[in-house]
C-alpha positions as a printed NumPy array, in Angstrom:
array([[161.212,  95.646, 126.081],
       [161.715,  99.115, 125.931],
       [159.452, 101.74 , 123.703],
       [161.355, 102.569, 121.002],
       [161.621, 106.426, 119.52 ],
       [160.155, 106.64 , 116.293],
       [161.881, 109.141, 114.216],
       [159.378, 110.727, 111.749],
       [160.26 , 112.576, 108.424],
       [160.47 , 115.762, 107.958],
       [157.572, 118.223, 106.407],
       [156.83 , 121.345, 104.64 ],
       [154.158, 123.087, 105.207],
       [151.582, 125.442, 103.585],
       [150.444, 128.218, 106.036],
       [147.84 , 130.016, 103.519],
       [144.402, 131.374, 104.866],
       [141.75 , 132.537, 102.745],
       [140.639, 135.242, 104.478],
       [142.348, 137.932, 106.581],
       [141.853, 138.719, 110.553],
       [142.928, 141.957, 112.416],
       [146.621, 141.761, 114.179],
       [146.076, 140.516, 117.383],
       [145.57 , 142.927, 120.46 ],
       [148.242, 141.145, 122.704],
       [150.63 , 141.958, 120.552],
       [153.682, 144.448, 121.583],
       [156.315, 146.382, 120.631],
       [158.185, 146.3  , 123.595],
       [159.822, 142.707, 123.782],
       [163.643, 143.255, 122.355],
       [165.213, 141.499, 119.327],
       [162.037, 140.854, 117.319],
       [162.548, 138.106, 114.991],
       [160.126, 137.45 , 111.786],
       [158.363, 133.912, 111.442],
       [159.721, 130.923, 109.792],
       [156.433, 131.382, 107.523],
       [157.019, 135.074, 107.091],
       [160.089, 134.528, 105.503],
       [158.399, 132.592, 102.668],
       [156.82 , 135.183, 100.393],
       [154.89 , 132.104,  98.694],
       [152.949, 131.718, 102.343],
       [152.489, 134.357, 103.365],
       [149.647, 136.62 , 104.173],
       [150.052, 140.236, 103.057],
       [147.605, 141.725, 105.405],
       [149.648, 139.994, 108.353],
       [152.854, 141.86 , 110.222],
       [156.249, 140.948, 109.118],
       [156.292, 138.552, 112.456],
       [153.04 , 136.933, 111.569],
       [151.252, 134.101, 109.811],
       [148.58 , 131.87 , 110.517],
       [148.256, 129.675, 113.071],
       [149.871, 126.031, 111.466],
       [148.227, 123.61 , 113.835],
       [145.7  , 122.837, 111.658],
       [148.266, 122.578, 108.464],
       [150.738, 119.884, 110.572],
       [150.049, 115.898, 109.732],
       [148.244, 113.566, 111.878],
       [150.92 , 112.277, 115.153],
       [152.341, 115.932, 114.687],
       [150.247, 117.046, 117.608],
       [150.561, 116.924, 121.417],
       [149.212, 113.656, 122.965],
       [146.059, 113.798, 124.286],
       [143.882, 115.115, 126.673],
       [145.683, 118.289, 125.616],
       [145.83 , 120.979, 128.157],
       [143.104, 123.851, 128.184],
       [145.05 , 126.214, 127.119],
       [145.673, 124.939, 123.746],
       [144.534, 127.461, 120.773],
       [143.332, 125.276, 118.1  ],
       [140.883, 127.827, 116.025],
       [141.95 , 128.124, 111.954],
       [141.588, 131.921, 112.973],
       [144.284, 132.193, 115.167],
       [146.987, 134.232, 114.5  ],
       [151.491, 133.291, 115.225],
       [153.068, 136.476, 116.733],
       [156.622, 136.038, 117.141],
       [157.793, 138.17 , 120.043],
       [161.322, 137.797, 119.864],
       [164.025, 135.884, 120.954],
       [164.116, 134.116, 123.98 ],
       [167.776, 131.928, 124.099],
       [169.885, 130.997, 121.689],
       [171.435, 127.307, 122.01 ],
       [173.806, 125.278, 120.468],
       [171.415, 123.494, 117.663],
       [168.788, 125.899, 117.816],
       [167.351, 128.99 , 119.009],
       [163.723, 129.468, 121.191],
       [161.54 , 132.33 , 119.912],
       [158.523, 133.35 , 122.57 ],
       [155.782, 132.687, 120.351],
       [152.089, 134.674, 120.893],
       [149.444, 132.051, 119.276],
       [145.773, 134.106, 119.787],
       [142.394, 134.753, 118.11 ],
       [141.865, 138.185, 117.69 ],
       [139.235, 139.871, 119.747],
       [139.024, 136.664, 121.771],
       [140.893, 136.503, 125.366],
       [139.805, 133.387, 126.133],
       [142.146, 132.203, 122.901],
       [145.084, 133.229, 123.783],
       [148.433, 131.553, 124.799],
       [152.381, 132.192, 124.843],
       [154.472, 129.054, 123.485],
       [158.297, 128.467, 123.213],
       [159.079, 128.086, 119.898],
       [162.252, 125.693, 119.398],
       [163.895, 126.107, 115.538],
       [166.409, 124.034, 115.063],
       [169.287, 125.12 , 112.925],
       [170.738, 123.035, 110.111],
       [174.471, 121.209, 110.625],
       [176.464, 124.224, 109.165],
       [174.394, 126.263, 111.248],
       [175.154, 124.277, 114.618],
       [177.745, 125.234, 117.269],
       [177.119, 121.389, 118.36 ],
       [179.254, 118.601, 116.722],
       [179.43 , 116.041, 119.054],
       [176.365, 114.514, 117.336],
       [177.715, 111.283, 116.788],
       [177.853, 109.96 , 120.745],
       [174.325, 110.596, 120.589],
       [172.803, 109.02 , 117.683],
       [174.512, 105.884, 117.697],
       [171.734, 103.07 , 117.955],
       [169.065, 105.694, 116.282],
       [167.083, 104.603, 113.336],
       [166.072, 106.827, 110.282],
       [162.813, 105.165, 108.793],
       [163.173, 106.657, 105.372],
       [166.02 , 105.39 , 103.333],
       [166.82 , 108.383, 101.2  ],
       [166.722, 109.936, 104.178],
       [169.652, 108.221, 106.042],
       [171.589, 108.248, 102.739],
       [171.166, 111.799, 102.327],
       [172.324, 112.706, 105.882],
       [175.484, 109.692, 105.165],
       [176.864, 111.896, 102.178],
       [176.254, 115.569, 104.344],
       [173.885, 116.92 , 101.403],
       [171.828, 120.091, 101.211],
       [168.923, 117.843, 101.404],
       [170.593, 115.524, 104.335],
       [171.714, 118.062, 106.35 ],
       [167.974, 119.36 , 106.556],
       [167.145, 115.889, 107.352],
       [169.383, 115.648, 110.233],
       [167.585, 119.288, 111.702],
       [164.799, 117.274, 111.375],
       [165.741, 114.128, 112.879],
       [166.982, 116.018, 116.405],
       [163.531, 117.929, 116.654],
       [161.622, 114.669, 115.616],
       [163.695, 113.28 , 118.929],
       [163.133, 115.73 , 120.77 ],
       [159.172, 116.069, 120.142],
       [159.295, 112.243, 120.962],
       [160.935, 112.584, 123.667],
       [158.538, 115.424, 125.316],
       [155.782, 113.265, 123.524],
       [156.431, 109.823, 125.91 ],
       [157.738, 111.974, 128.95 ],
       [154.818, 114.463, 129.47 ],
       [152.509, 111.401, 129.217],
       [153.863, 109.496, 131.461],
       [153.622, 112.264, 134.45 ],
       [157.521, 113.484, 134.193],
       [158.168, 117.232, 134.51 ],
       [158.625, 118.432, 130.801],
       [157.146, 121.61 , 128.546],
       [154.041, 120.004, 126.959],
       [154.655, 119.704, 123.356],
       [152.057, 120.944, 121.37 ],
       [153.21 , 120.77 , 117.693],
       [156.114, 120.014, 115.794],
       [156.307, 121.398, 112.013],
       [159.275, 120.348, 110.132],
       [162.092, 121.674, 112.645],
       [160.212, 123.48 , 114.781],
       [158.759, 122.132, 117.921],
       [156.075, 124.695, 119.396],
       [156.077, 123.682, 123.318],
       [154.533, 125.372, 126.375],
       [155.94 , 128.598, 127.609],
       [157.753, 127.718, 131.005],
       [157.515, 131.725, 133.147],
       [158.928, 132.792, 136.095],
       [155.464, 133.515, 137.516],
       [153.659, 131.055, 135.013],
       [153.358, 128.825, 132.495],
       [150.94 , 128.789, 128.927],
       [147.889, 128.162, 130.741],
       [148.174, 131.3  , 133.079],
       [149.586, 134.19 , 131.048],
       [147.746, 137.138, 130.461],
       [149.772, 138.389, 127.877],
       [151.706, 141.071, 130.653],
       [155.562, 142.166, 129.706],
       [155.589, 140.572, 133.453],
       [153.857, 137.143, 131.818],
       [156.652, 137.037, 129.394],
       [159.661, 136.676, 131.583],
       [160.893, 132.751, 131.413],
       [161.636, 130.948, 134.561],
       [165.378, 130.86 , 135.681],
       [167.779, 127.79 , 134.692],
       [168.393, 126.114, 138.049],
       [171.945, 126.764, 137.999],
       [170.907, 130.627, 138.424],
       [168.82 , 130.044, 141.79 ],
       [169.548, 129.303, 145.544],
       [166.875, 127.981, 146.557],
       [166.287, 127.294, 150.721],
       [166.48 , 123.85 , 151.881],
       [163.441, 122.243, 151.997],
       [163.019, 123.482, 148.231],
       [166.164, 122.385, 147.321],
       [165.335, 118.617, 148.691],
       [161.718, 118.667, 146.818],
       [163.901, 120.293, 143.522],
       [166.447, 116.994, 144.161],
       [163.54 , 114.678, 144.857],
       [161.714, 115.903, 141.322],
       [164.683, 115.449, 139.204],
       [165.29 , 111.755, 140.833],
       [161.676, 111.278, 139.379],
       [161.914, 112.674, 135.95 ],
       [165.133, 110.486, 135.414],
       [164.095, 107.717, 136.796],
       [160.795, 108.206, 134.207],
       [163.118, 107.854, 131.585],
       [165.506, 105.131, 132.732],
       [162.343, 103.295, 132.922],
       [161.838, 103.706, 129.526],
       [165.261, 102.996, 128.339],
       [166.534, 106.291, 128.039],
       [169.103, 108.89 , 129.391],
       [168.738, 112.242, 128.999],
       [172.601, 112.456, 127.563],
       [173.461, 116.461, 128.394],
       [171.568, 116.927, 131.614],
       [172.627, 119.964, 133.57 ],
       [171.835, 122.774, 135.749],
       [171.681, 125.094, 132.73 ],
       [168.699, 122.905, 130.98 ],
       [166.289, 122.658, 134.133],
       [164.612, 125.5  , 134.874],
       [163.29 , 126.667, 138.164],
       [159.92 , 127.529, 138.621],
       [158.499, 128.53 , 141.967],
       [158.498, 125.07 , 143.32 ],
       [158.391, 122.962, 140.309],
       [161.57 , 121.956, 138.02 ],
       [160.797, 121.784, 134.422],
       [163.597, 119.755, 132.198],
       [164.304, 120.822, 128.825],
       [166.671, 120.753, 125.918],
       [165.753, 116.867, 125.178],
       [167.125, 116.328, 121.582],
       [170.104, 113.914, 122.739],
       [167.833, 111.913, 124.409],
       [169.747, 108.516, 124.081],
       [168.607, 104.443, 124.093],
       [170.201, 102.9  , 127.265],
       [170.562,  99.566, 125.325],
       [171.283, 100.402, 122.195],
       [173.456, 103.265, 122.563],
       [177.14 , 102.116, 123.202],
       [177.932, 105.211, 124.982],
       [174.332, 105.169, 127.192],
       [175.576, 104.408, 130.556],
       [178.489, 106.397, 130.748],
       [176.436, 109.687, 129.445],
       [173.804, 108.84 , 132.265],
       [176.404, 108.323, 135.038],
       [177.463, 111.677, 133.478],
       [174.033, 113.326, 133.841],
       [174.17 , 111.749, 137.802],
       [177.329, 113.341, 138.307],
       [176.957, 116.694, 136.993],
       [173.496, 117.389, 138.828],
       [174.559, 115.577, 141.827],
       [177.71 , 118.512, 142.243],
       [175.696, 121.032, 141.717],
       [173.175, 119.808, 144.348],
       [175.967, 119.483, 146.488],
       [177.432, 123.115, 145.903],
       [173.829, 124.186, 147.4  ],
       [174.119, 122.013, 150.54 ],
       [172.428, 118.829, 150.259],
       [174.506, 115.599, 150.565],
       [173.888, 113.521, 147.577],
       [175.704, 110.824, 145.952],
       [176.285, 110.141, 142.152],
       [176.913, 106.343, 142.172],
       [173.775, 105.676, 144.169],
       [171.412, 107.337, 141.611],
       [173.546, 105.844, 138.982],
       [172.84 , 102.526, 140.899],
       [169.096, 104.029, 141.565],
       [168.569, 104.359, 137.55 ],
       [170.241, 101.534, 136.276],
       [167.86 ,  99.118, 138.224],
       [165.186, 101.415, 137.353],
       [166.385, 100.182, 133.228],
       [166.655,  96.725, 133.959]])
């Protein structure tokens, strides 16, 4: 039997701190299309002492299963004095948009780290409306909840924010323990999933905090890579699937343009479709989907790869 994702229910949070802390010193002016904080645009939590793109760290405000799985990477900043720096807008998506997120204690280098910062928008708010492909065979534990989401509410469509980043935090959650090749995940907080920075040059454990540390890796579909890395980028993403066909699950809207290319490591991203192989009607034909879409663009680069066998590769891998 397959592990089921759990779908937990949304949260608000209080991000008050009794006592104030200097800005931090990574902090710049120089990253384009600052955006303020989720927190800073609640006057009831914030800090007045803090910049308009600050607040306090929330790790320690988040509920218990909120948090990455364990052991949790070094470079996780964990201190109640930390300070959230929002340095501006990395991508904007279809369902949500990724801030690069500064989490640091001031004065103290050693706690310091950049994170992507995933905010899901609500329905109205989404250029995405194929939802329902996706969520068939999903369960919503909370009955008010599912109801609320049923009749498209101001309530239900918050829900339903909720319920894609609770997927997709799940989703990183199971994969990244298992060994696949997927951001770490180190928080979620109602819709927002904080998740490890993915560079060109580096990921959250090695930034310095450099305008050159900043810069995220490219999506696959913008490299051209030479052909032994191209086989070891095809042999990765054979893994990472094959991770989650083991589990029961399909990626659902896997693509050049959510994979991103780093050095000689892929990273997969963009996981809030992720989609029950059983119990989701549509599952196969979305992963033979997935198989053909990366297997053309594997082929436009030279190597000689064939859909239906990873199709066949996966399927076994499910059953």
């Amino acid at each position: 039997m397959h592990e089921h994702i759990d779908l937990p229910a949304p949260t608000r949070l209080n991000r008050t701190r009794p006592e104030v802390l200097a800005s931090s010193p990574h902090a710049s002016s120089d990253v384009p299309r600052r955006a303020r904080s989720r927190a800073a645009d609640e006057d009831d939590h914030t800090d007045p002492d803090l910049g308009p793109d600050q607040r306090w760290s929330t790790w320690s405000s988040v509920e218990k299963g909120m948090r990455g799985p364990e052991p949790r990477p070094g470079w996780v900043v964990t201190a109640d004095a930390a300070i959230d720096t929002d340095l501006g807008v990395l991508k904007t998506g279809k369902e949500a948009d990724v801030h690069l997120l500064e989490r640091a204690v001031p004065g103290d280098p050693q706690q310091f780290s950049l994170l992507a910062a995933k905010r899901y928008r609500s329905s109205e708010h989404r250029a995405f409306h194929r939802d329902s492909a996706y969520v068939e065979g999903r369960q919503v534990r909370r009955s008010r909840d599912r109801r609320a989401i049923e009749r498209k509410s101001s309530y239900g469509r918050e829900a339903a924010a909720a319920q894609w980043a609770n997927a997709e935090f799940a989703a990183l959650t199971m994969l990244w323990s298992t060994g696949a090749p997927v951001p770490y995940p180190v928080q979620i907080d109602g819709t927002e999933i904080l998740m490890e920075f993915v560079g060109e040059h580096a990921s959250s454990g090695q930034v310095d905090g450099s305008p050159a540390s900043r810069v995220a890796a490219p999506r696959l579909a913008r490299v051209r890579p030479d052909a032994g890395t191209l086989e070891s980028y095809w042999d990765q993403l054979r893994r990472a699937m094959g991770i989650l066909a083991a589990h029961g699950y399909a990626h659902g809207d896997l693509s050049p343009y959510n994979v991103l290319a780093q050095g000689e490591r892929i990273v997969v991203i963009d996981l809030p479709q992720v989609l029950d192989l059983v119990a989701n009607p549509h599952g196969t034909d979305l992963l033979l989907r997935d198989c053909r879409t990366m297997c053309a663009w594997f082929r436009s680069r030279g190597l000689d790869v064939d859909e239906g066998e990873l199709f066949a590769e996966l399927i076994a891998q499910a059953w």
